[in-house]
C-alpha positions as CSV (number, residue, x, y, z in Angstrom):
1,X,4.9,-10.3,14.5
2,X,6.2,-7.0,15.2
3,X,4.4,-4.2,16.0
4,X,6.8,-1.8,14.0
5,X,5.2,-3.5,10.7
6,X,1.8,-2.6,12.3
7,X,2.8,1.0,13.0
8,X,3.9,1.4,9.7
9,X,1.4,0.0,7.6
10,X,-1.0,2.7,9.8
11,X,1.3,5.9,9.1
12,X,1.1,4.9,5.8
13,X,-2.4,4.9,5.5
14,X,-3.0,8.0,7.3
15,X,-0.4,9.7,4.6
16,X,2.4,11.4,4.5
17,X,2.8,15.1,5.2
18,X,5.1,16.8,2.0
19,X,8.3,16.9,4.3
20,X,8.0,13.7,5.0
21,X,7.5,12.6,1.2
22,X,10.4,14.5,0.4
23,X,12.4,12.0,2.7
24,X,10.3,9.2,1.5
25,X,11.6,9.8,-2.4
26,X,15.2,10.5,-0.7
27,X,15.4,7.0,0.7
28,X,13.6,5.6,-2.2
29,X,15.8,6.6,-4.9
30,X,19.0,5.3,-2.6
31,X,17.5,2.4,-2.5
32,X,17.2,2.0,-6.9
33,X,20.7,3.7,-6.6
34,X,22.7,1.2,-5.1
35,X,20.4,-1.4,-6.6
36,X,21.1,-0.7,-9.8
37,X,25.0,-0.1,-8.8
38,X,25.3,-3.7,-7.4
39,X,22.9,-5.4,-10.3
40,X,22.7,-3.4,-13.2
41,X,19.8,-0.6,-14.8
42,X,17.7,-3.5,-15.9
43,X,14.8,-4.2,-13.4
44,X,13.8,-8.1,-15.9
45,X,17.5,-9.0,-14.5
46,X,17.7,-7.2,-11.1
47,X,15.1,-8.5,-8.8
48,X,16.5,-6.2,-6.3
49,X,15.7,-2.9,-8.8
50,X,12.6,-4.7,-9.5
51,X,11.2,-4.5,-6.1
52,X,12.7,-0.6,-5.4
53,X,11.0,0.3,-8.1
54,X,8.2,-1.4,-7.3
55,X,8.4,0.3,-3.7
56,X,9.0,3.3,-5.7
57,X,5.7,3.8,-7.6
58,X,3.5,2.8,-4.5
59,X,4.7,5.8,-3.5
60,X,3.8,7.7,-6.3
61,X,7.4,8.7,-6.9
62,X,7.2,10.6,-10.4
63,X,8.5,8.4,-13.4
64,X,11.5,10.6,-14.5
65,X,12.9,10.7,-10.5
66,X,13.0,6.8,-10.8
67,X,15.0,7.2,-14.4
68,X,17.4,9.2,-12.8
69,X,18.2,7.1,-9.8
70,X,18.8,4.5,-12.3
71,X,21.2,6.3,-14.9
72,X,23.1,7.4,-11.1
73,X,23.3,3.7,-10.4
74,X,24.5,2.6,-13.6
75,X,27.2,5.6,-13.9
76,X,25.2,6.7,-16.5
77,X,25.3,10.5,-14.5
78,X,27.3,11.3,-11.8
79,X,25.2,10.7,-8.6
80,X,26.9,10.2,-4.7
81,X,28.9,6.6,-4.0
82,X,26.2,5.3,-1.1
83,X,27.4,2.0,1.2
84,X,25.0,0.3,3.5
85,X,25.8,-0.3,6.9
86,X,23.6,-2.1,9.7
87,X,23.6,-0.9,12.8
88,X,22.3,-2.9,15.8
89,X,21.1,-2.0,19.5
90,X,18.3,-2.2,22.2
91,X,15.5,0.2,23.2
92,X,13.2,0.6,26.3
93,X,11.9,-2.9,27.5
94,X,14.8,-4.7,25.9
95,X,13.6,-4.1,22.3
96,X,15.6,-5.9,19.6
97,X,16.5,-3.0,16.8
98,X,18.6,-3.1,13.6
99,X,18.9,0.3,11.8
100,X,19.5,-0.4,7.9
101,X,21.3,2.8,6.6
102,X,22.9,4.0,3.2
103,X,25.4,6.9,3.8
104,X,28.4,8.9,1.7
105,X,29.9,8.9,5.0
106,X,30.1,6.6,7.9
107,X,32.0,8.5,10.1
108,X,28.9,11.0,10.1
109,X,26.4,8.2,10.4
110,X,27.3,6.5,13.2
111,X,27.6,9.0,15.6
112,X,24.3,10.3,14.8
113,X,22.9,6.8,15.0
114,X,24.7,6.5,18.2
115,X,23.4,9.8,19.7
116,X,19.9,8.7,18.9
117,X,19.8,5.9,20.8
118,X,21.2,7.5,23.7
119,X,19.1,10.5,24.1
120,X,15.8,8.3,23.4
121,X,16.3,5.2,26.3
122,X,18.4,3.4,24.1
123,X,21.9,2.2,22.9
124,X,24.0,0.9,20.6
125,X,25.0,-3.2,20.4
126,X,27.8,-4.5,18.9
127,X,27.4,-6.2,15.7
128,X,25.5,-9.6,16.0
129,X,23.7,-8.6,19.3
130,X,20.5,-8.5,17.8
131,X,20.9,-9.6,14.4
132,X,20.1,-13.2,15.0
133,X,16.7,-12.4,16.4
134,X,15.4,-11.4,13.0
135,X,15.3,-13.5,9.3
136,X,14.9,-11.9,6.0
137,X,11.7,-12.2,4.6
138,X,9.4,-10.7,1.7
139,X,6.3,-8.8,3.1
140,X,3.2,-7.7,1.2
141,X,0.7,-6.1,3.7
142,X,-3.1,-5.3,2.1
143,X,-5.9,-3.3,3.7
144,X,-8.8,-5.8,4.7
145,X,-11.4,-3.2,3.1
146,X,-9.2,-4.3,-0.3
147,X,-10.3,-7.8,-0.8
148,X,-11.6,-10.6,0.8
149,X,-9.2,-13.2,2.9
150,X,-10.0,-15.8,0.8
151,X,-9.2,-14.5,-2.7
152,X,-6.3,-12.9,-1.4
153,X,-5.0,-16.4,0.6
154,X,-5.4,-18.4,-2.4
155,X,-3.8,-15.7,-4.6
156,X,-0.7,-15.5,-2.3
157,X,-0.3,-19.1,-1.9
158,X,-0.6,-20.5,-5.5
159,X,2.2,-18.1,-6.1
160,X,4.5,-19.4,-3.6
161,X,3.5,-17.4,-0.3
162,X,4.4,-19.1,2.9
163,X,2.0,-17.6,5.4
164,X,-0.7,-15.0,5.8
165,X,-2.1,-13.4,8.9
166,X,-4.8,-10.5,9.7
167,X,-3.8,-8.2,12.0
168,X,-5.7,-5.8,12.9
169,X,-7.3,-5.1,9.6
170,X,-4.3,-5.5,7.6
171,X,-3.2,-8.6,5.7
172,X,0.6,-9.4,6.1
173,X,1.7,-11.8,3.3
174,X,5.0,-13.7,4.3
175,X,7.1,-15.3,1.9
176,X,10.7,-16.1,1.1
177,X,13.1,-13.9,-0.5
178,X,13.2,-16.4,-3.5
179,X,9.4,-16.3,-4.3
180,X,8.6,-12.6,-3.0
181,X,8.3,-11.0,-6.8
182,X,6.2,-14.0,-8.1
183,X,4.0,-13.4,-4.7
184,X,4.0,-9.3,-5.6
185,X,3.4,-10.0,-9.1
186,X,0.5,-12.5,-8.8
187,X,-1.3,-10.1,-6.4
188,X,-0.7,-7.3,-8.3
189,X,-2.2,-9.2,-11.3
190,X,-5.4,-10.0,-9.3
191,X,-6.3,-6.0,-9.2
192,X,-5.8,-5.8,-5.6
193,X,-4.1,-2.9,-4.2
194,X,-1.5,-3.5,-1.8
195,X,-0.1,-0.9,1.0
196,X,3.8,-2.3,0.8
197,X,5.8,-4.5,-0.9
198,X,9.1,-5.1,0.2
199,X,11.9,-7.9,1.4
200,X,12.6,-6.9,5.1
201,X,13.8,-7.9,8.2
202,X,11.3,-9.7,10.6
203,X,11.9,-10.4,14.2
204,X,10.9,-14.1,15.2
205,X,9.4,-13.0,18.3
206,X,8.1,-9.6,19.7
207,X,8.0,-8.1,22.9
208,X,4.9,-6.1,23.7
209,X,4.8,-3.2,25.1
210,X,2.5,-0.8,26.7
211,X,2.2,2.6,29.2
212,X,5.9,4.6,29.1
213,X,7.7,2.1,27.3
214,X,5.7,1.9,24.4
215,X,5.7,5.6,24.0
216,X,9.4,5.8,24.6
217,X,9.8,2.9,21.8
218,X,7.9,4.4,19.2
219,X,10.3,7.7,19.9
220,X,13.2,6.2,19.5
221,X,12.1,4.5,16.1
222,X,10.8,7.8,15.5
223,X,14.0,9.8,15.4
224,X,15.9,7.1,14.1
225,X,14.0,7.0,11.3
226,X,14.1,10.5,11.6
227,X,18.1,10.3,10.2
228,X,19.0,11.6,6.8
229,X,20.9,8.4,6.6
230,X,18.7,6.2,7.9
231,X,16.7,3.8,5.2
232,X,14.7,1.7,7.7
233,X,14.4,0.3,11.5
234,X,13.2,-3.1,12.4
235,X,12.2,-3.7,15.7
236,X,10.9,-6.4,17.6
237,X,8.0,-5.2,20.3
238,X,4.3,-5.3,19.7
239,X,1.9,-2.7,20.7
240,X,-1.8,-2.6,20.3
241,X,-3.5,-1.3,18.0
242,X,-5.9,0.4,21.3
243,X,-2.6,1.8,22.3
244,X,-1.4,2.9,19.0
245,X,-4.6,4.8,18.6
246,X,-4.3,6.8,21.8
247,X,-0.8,7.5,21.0
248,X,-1.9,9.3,17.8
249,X,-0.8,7.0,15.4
C-alpha cells in the first residue's frame, strides 16, 4: 500500500488552503477536459467523464465550472488542446514515482519535471523504469468515523469490490477499473460519504521510509505536485502515520 495514498487522504481532510483549491479546480477541470475530448460531453456514455466529474463535486467544484470544462472538451467553446504525458523516475531511498501530467506544451513540462527531481534528491527514469511496479486500479478511500467496516465491506463487495483494508482510520476500497463506478455508485447509494474516488495508479509494493528520507520524499512529491502541469504523483514508499504526524501532515 503506499503511503502517498495515506498522505493524501490526510491533506485532504485537514483541507485545502484557497491557493491550493484554485489549483485543485485547475487540474480538475483538465481532467473533464480531455475526458470529454477523448469520449464525448455525455458522462451515462463516458465512464471516464463520469468519474472526473464525480472527482469534481467532492471537491465542491461549482456546477457551472464543470459545464464549462465540458462544452471546452466537446469543442463546444474554445478551451487549450491538453495531452497527457507520464513521466517516470526515483526519489530518496529508491522510491518508485510516475508523474501523470496534462500540458499545452511538453517542451515546458519536462524540464520543469526534470528540474524537480533534481533539486529535491531525485531524478528522472527513462520510460518503463518504474512503470511496471504499479497496476491501474479504482480507489474509494472513507473516513472510519463514516460508517462501520462491516456495512461498508459488504456494500463494496456485493458491487464488485475486490479488496478492502483500514489503514490508519481510513478505509481504502480496491477494485478493478471495470467495476470501479458500480463500486462508487453502490457506496454512494448507501449514504456514506467518501473522501476520494478515483481510478489511479497503485504500486504493488512500498518502501517505507522514515528520519531524512521520508522528509526528503514527501518534498519532492511536494513540489512535483507543486507543477502547474502536473495532475498527480504515485509513489511507492510508506511512512507512518507517527511520522506523518510529526512531519505536519
Amino acid at each position: 500500500m503506499s503511503g502517498h495514498s495515506k498522505w493524501s487522504t490526510i491533506k485532504r481532510k485537514k483541507g485545502a488552503t484557497d491557493a491550493k483549491r484554485g489549483k485543485i479546480f485547475t487540474r480538475l477541470a483538465k481532467e473533464i477536459i480531455v475526458a470529454a475530448k477523448i469520449g464525448g460531453g455525455d458522462p451515462a456514455a463516458n465512464p471516464r467523464l463520469r468519474t472526473a466529474i464525480a472527482g469534481a463535486k467532492s471537491e465542491n467544484m461549482p456546477k457551472d465550472n464543470i459545464e464549462k470544462a465540458i462544452k471546452k472538451g466537446t469543442g463546444d467553446i474554445e478551451g487549450v488542446n491538453y495531452e497527457e504525458y507520464t513521466y517516470e523516475g526515483y526519489g530518496p531511498g529508491g522510491v518508485a514515482i510516475l508523474v501523470d501530467t496534462m500540458t499545452d506544451n511538453k517542451n515546458r513540462t519536462l524540464p520543469e519535471v526534470r528540474a524537480t527531481f533534481n533539486k529535491n534528491n531525485g531524478n528522472l527514469g527513462e520510460a518503463g523504469s518504474v512503470a511496471w511496479m504499479f497496476e491501474t486500479k479504482g480507489i474509494i478511500t472513507v473516513d472510519a468515523d463514516e460508517t462501520d467496516e462491516d456495512t461498508l465491506m459488504e456494500t463494496a463487495l456485493e458491487a464488485g469490490a475486490d479488496d478492502m483494508v483500514n489503514d490508519d482510520g481510513i478505509y481504502e476500497v480496491y477494485s478493478e477499473p471495470s467495476a470501479f463506478e458500480d463500486v462508487r455508485s453502490a457506496i454512494e447509494k448507501a449514504g456514506i460519504k467518501m473522501l476520494s474516488a478515483e481510478i489511479t495508479k497503485r504500486p504493488t509494493n512500498s518502501i517505507k521510509l522514515e528520519g531524512k528520507e521520508a522528509e526528503q520524499i514527501l518534498r519532492l512529491v511536494d513540489r512535483l505536485e507543486d507543477l502547474d502541469d502536473v495532475q498527480k504523483v504515485h509513489a511507492n514508499f510508506d511512512i507512518s502515520a507517527e511520522i506523518l504526524e510529526s512531519l505536519n501532515y
